[in-house]
C-alpha positions as CSV (number, residue, x, y, z in Angstrom):
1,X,114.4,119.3,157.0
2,X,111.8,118.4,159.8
3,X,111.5,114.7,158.7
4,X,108.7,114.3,161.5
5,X,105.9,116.6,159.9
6,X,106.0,114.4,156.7
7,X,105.4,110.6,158.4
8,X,102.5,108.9,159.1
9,X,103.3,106.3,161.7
10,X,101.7,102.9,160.8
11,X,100.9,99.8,162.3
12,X,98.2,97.8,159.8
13,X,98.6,94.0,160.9
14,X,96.1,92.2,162.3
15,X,96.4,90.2,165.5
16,X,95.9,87.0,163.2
17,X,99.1,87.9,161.1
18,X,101.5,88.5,164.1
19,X,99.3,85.5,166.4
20,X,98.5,87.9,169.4
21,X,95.5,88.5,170.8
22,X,93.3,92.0,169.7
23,X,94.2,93.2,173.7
24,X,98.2,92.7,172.6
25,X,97.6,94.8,168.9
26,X,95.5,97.5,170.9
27,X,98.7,97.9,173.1
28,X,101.0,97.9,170.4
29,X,98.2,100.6,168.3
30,X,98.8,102.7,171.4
31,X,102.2,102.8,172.1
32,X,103.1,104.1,168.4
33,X,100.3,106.8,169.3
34,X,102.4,107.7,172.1
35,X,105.5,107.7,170.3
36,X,103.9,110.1,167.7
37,X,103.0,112.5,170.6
38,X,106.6,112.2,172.2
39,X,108.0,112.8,168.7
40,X,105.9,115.0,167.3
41,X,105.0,112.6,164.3
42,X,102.3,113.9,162.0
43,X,100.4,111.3,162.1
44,X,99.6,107.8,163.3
45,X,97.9,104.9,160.5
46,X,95.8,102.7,162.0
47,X,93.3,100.2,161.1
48,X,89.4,101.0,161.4
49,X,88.8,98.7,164.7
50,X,90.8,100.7,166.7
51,X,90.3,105.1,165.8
52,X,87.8,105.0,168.6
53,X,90.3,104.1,171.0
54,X,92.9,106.4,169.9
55,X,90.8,109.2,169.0
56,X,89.7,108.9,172.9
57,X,93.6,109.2,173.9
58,X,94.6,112.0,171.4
59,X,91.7,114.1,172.5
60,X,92.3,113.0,176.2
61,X,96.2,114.3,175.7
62,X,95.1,117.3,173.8
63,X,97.2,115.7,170.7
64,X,97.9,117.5,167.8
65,X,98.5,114.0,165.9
66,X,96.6,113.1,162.9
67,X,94.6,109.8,163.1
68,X,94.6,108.3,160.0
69,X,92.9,104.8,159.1
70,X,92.5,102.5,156.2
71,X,89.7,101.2,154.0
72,X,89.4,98.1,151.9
73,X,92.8,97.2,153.1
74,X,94.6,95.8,151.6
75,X,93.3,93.8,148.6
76,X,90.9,96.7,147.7
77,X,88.5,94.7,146.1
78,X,85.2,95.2,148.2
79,X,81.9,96.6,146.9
80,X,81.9,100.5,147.1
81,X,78.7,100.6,149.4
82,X,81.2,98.5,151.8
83,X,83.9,100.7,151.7
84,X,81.5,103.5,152.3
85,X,79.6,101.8,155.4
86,X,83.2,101.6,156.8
87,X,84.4,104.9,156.3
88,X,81.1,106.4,157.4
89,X,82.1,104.3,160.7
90,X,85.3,105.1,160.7
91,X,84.6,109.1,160.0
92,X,82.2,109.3,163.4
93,X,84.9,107.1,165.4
94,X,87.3,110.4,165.0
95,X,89.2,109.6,161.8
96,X,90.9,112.7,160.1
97,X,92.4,111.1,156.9
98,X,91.1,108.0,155.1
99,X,93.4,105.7,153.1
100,X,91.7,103.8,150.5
101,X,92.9,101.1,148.7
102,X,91.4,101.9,145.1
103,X,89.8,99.0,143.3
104,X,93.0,98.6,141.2
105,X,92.0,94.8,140.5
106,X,89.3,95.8,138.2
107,X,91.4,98.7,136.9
108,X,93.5,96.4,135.5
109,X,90.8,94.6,133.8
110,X,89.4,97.6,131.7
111,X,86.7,98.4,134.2
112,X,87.5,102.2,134.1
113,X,83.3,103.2,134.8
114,X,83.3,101.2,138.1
115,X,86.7,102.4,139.4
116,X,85.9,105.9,138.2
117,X,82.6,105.6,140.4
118,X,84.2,104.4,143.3
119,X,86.6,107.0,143.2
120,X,84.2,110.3,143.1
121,X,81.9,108.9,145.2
122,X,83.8,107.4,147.9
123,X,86.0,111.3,147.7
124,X,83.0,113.0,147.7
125,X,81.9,111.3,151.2
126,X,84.8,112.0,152.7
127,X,85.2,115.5,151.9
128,X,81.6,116.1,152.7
129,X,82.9,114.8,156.4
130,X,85.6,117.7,156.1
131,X,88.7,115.2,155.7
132,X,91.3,113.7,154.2
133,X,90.9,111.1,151.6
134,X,94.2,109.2,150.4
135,X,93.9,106.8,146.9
136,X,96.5,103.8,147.8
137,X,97.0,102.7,143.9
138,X,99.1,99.3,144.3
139,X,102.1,100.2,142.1
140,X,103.6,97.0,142.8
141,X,100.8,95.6,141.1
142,X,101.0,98.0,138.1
143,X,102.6,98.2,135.1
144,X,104.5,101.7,134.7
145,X,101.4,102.5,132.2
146,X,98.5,101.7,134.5
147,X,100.4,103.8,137.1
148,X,99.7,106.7,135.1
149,X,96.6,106.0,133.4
150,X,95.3,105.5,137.1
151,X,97.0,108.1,138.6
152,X,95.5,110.6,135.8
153,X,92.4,109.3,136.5
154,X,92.0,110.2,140.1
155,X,93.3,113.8,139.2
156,X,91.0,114.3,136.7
157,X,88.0,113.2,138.7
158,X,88.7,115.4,141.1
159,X,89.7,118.3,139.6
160,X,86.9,117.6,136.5
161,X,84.0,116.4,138.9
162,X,85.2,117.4,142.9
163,X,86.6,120.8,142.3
164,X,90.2,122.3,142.0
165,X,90.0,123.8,145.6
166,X,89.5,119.8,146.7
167,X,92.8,118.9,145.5
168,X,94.9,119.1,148.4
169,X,92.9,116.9,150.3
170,X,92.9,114.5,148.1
171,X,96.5,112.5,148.1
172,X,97.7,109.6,145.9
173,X,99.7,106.9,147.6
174,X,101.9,104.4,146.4
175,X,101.6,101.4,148.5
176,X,100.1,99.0,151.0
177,X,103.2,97.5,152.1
178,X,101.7,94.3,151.9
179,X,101.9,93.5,148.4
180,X,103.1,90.0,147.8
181,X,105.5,90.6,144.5
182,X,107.4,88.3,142.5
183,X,111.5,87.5,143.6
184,X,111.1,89.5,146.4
185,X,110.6,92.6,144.1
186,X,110.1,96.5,146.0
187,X,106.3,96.2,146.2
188,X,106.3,99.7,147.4
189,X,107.4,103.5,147.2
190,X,111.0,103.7,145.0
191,X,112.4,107.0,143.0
192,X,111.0,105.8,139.8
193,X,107.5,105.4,140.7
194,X,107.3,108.2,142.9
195,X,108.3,110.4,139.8
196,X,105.5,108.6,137.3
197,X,103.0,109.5,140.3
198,X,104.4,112.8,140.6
199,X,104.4,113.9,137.0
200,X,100.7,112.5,136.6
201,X,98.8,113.6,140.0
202,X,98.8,117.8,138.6
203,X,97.5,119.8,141.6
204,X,97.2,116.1,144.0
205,X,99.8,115.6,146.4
206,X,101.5,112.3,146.5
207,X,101.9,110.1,149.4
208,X,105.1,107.4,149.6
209,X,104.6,104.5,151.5
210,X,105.9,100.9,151.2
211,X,109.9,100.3,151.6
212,X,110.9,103.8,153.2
213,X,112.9,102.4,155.9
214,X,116.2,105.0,156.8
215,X,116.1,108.8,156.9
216,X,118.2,108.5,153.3
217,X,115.0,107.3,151.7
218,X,112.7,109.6,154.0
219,X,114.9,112.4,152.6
220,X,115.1,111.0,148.8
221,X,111.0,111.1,148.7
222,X,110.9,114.9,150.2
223,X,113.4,116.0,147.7
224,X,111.5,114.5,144.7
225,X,108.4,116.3,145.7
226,X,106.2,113.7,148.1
227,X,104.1,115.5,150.8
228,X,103.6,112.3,153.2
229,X,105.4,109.4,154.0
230,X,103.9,106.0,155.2
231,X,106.2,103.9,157.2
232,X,105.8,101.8,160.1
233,X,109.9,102.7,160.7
234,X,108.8,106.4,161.3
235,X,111.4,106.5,164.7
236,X,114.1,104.3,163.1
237,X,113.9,106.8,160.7
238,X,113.8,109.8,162.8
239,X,116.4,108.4,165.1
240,X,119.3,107.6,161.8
241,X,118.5,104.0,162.4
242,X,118.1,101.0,159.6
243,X,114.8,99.0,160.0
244,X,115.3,95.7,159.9
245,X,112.1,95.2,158.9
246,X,108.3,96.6,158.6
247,X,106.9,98.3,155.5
């Protein structure tokens, strides 16, 4: 099993969570883009402020690497013509996959017509810019219900509104990672979620991300049926190492 050619290699904190400066994240941005070349990672995840950058070094180094980026991260609350104006950006700064965080706030609150909007318009842009689009769904957040109800609802949008031949492109994902739950709780990818996802998405593949820390839970998501894997422990788990921490 070629572990590497399912992870996206993330690093999503701001320089105000860790307390560096936006020179010291840059550096850190491009050292995991370098260890995704050395490694042959699929992909790296970074944050919008910095594809430009690493678009410049992937094309520079003749990279196969995906660059991947996020949008409305992480609360995912932002007005859809926001979300738009930054994945427009992001799309002409070199991103090849966009991760957005769906509007799962207002899901939960019966507003089915405005996420439902958000979602085949926002996929519709980015497949009209010949990429990826991933749907990061919150499932911490979620009750096991509104997993599937939301889950179902992306597929059907796209397979209803987008068009069958779309729907490997467009990817539903577990997690944040950042997800401040209760107790400590998982507030990311574990078996039991990944299967609801799984058994809901039809034709959409499902990306796990959130809590996938060793190649034993790399390996776990594979077997259940996951196409992706987010993880900022991407060499930890390459290597047969246990992150300490990370998400």
């Amino acid at each position: 099993m070629n572990i590497n050619k399912y992870l996206d290699s993330t690093y999503l904190k701001t320089s105000e969570q860790v307390g560096i400066s936006n020179s010291d994240t840059l550096d850190i941005v491009h050292q995991l883009t370098q260890e995704a070349i050395d490694n042959d990672i699929y992909a790296v995840m970074i944050r919008p402020d910095y594809v430009r950058s690493i678009r410049e070094i992937l094309d520079k180094k003749q990279s196969n690497v995906v660059l991947g980026t996020v949008i409305g991260f992480p609360e995912g609350t932002n007005d859809l013509n926001e979300k738009l104006r930054e994945a427009q950006k992001a799309i002409a700064d070199g991103a090849d996959e966009l991760d957005f965080v769906v509007n799962y706030e207002a899901f939960k609150k019966g507003d089915v017509k405005k996420v439902a909007e958000e979602i085949e318009s926002a996929t519709s842009v980015v497949l009209r810019g010949g990429k990826i689009i991933k749907w990061i769904i919150e499932t911490a957040a979620l009750t096991d219900e509104q997993i599937i109800q939301i889950t179902q609802l992306i597929r059907d949008i796209v397979l209803e509104k987008i068009g069958e031949e779309y729907a490997s492109k467009v990817f539903v994902k577990s997690s944040t990672g950042f997800f401040v739950t209760e107790n400590g709780a998982p507030n990311g990818a574990n078996e039991h979620v990944i299967k609801l996802m799984l058994e809901n998405a039809g034709s959409l593949p499902v990306k796990a991300s959130g809590g996938v820390k060793t190649t034993e839970d790399a390996e776990k998501m594979i077997q259940l049926g996951v196409q992706r894997i987010g993880t900022s422990s991407a060499l930890a788990i390459i290597n047969g190492e246990k992150a300490t921490d990370g998400y």
